[in-house]
C-alpha positions in Angstrom: -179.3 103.4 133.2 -178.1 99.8 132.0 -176.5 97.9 134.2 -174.1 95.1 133.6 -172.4 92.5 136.2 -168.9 91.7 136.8 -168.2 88.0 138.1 -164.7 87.8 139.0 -162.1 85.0 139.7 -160.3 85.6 142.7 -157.0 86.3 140.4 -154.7 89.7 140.2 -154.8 89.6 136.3 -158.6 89.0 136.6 -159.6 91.9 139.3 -157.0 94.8 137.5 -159.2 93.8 134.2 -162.4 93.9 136.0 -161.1 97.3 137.3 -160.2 98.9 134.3 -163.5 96.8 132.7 -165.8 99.0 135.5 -164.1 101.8 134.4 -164.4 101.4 130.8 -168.3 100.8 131.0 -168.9 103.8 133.3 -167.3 105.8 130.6 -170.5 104.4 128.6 -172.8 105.8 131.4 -173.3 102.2 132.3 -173.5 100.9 135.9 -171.5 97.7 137.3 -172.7 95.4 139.8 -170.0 93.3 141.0 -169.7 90.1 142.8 -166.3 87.5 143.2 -166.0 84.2 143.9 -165.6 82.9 147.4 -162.0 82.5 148.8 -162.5 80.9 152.6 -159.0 82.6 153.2 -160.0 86.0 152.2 -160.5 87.9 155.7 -159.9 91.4 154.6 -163.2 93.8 155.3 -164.3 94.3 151.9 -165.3 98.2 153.2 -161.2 99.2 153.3 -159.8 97.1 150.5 -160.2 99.5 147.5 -160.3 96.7 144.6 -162.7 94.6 146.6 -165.2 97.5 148.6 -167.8 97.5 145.8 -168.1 93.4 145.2 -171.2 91.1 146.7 -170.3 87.8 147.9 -172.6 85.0 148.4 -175.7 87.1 147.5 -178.3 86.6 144.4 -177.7 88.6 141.4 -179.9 91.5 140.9 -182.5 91.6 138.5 -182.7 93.8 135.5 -178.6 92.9 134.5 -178.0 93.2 130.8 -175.7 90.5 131.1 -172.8 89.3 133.5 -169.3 89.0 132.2 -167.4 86.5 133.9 -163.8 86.6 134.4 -162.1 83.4 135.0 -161.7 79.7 134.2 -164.8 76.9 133.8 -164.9 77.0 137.9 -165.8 80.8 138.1 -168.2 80.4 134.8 -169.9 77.6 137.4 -170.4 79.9 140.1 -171.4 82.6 138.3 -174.3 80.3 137.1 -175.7 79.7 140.8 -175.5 83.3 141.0 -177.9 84.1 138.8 -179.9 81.3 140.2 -183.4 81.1 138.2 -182.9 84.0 136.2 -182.5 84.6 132.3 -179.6 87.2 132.7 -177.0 85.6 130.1 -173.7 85.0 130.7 -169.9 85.6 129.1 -167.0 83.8 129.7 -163.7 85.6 129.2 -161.2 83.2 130.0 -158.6 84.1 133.1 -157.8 80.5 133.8 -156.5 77.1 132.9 -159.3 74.8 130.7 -162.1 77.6 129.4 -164.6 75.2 127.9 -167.1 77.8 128.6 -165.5 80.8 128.0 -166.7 82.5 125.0 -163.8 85.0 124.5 -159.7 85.4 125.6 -158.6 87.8 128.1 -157.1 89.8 125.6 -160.4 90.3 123.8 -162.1 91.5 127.0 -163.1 95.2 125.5 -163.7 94.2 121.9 -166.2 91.6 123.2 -167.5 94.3 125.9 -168.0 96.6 122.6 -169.7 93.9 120.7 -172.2 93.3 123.3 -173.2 97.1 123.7 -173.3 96.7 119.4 -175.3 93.7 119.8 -173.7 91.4 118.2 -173.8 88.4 119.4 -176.4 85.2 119.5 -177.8 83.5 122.6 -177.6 80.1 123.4 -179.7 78.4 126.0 -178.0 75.7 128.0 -179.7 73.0 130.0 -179.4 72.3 133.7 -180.4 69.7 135.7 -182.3 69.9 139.1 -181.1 67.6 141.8 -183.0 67.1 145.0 -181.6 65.4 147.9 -184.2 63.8 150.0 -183.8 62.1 153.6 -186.3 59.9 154.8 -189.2 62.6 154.2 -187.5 66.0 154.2 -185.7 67.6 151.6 -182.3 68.3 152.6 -180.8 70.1 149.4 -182.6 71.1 146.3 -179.9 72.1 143.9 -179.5 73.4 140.2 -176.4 72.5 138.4 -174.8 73.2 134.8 -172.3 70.8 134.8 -172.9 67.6 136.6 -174.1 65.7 139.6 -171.0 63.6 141.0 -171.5 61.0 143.7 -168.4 59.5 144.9 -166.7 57.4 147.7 -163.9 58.8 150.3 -160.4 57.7 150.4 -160.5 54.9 152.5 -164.1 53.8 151.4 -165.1 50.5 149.6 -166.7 50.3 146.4 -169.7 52.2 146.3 -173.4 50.6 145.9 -175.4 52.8 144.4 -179.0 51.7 143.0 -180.3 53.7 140.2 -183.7 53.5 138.8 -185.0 55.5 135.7 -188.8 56.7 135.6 -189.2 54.6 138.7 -188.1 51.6 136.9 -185.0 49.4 138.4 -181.5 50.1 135.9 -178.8 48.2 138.1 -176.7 48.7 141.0 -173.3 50.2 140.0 -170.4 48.8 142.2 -168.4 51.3 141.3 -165.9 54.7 142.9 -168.8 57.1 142.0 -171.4 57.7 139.6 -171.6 60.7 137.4 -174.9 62.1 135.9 -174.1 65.1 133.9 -175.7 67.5 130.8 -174.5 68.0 127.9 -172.3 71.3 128.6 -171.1 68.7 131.4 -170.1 66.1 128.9 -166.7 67.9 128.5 -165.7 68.4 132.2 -165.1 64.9 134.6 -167.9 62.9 132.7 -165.2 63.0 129.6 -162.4 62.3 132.2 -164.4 59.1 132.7 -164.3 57.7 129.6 -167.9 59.4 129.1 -168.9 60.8 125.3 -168.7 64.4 123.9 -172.5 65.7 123.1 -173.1 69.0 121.6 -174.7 71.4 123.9 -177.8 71.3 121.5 -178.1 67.5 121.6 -181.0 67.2 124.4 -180.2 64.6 126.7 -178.9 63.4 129.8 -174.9 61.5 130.8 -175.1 58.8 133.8 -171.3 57.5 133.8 -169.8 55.1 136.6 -166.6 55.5 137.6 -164.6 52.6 137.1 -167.0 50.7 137.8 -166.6 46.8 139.5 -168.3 45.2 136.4 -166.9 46.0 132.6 -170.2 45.7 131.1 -171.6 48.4 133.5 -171.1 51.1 130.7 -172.1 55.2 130.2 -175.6 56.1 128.8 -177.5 58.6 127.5 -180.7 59.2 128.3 -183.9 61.5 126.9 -183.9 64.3 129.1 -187.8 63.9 129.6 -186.1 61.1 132.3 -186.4 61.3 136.4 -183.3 59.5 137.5 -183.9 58.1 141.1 -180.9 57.0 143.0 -180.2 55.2 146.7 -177.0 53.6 148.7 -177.2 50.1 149.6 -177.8 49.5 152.8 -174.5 50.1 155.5 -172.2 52.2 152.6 -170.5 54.5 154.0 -168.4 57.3 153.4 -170.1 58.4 150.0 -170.4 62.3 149.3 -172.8 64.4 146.4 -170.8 67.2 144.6 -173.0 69.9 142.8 -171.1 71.1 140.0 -167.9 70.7 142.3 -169.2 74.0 144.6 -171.0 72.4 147.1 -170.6 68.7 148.8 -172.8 66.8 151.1 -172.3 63.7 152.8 -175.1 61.2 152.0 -176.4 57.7 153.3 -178.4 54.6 152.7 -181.2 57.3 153.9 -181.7 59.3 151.5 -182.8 59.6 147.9 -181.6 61.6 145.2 -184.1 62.4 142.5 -182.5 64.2 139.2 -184.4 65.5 136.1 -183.9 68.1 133.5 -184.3 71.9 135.3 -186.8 74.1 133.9 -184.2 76.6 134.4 -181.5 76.6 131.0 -178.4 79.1 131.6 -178.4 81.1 128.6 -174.9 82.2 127.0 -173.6 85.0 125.0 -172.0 83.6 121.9 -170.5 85.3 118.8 -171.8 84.3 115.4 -168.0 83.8 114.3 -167.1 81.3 116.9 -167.8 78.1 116.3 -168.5 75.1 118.8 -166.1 72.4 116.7 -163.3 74.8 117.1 -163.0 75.5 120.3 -163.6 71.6 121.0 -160.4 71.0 118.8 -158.2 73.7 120.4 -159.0 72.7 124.1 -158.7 68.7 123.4 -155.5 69.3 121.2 -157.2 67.6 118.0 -155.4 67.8 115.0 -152.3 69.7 116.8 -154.5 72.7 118.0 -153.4 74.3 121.2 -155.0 75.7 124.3 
């Protein structure tokens, strides 16, 4: 028996469309694994809430998944990537949420794309990731693999940050700066474009490292081959500074530690249909030429 996996926003629209979704493929004689993302307020026992009793949270995906739909916004597409961890299960966005860069399909489309993927129908595309290891002193302290972006940024009250960044072991510069991002190219539409940073195509190998308005206007964004180790370290005595993972997981880092980032063996790979195209949905969601979300 095929099995498929539901990742699901916590959202009523999203769960009654997952429900009837579960429904729909077991009609098919197809099996559904599902999992949600994490709400810190949700305390209900999952064994006596009857929407919720057959979804895994926090756990790996399970091998052997034809493919995981994911129902939500960009946040619950990230997620649902560290779900799947290491694995080559693809992924479908079907968008149940503000800003759906990653979504592949509407809401409203969820069974006709659920039909063309049992037809298949559809093309993969393989998205790169980046690997991020934080290291203190001589022990690794997080070992992380991202889609989006790697974010290092000050707290409220903080000063500037001073954050030394080599590349290949080589000394760039220090940025004095809020934060510095370093993001792929599926990442160059989410904060690194907020920043001022460029638009690459998800094709276009390479690498984003972006300051956030940074102390010095020369101290611009740049691209880099993705063959590149990016090496950074805090000035001595800064404070305060944090290391967001695809904003779902923060740390709190120091003039101790080292963070080492490089291209991850690892790509997500992504259900697409041969009729969308990439230019249009960049248009629509960045409201070029009057398009609309």
């Amino acid at each position: 028996m095929k099995s498929i996996g539901l990742y699901i926003k916590q959202d009523e629209e999203a769960l009654r469309e997952a429900d009837a979704l579960e429904k729909w493929f077991s009609s098919k004689n197809i099996s559904v694994i599902r999992a949600r993302t994490y709400n810190p307020d949700d305390t209900v026992n999952k064994n006596d809430d009857p929407v919720n009793k057959n979804n895994v949270v926090n756990t790996s995906a399970p091998q052997g998944l034809l493919c995981v739909f994911v129902l939500g916004g960009d946040g619950t597409f990230l997620s649902a990537s560290r779900w799947i961890g290491q694995s080559e299960i693809p992924l479908i966005g079907v968008k149940f949420g503000g800003v759906g860069f990653l979504a592949e399909t509407a809401g409203e489309n969820l069974f006709s794309a659920a039909q063309r993927v049992l037809d298949n129908d559809y093309v993969i595309e393989e998205r790169s990731r980046l690997f991020v290891k934080v290291m203190r002193e001589e022990t690794e302290i997080a070992g992380e693999t991202v889609l989006n972006d790697v974010v290092i940024n000050k707290g409220a009250l903080a000063r500037l940050a001073n954050i030394e960044t080599y590349i290949n072991d080589h000394y760039l510069t220090t940025y004095r700066s809020d934060g510095l991002i370093v993001a792929s190219p599926t990442g160059s539409t989410a904060y690194s474009l907020a920043a001022g940073g460029p638009i690459m195509h998800p094709e276009v190998q390479g690498i984003i490292i972006n300051p956030i308005c940074p102390f010095t206007l020369t101290n611009r964004c740049m691209i880099l081959p993705n063959t590149a180790l990016i090496k950074i370290r805090l000035v001595e005595k800064t404070t305060d500074i944090f290391i967001t993972f695809d904003g779902q997981k923060v740390i709190e880092i120091s003039d101790k530690d080292t963070i080492l980032i490089s291209k991850s063996p690892h790509p997500v790979k992504i259900i697409s249909f041969p009729d969308q195209n990439y230019f249009d949905i960049l248009k629509a969601k960045l409201r070029w030429s009057g398009g609309r979300i």
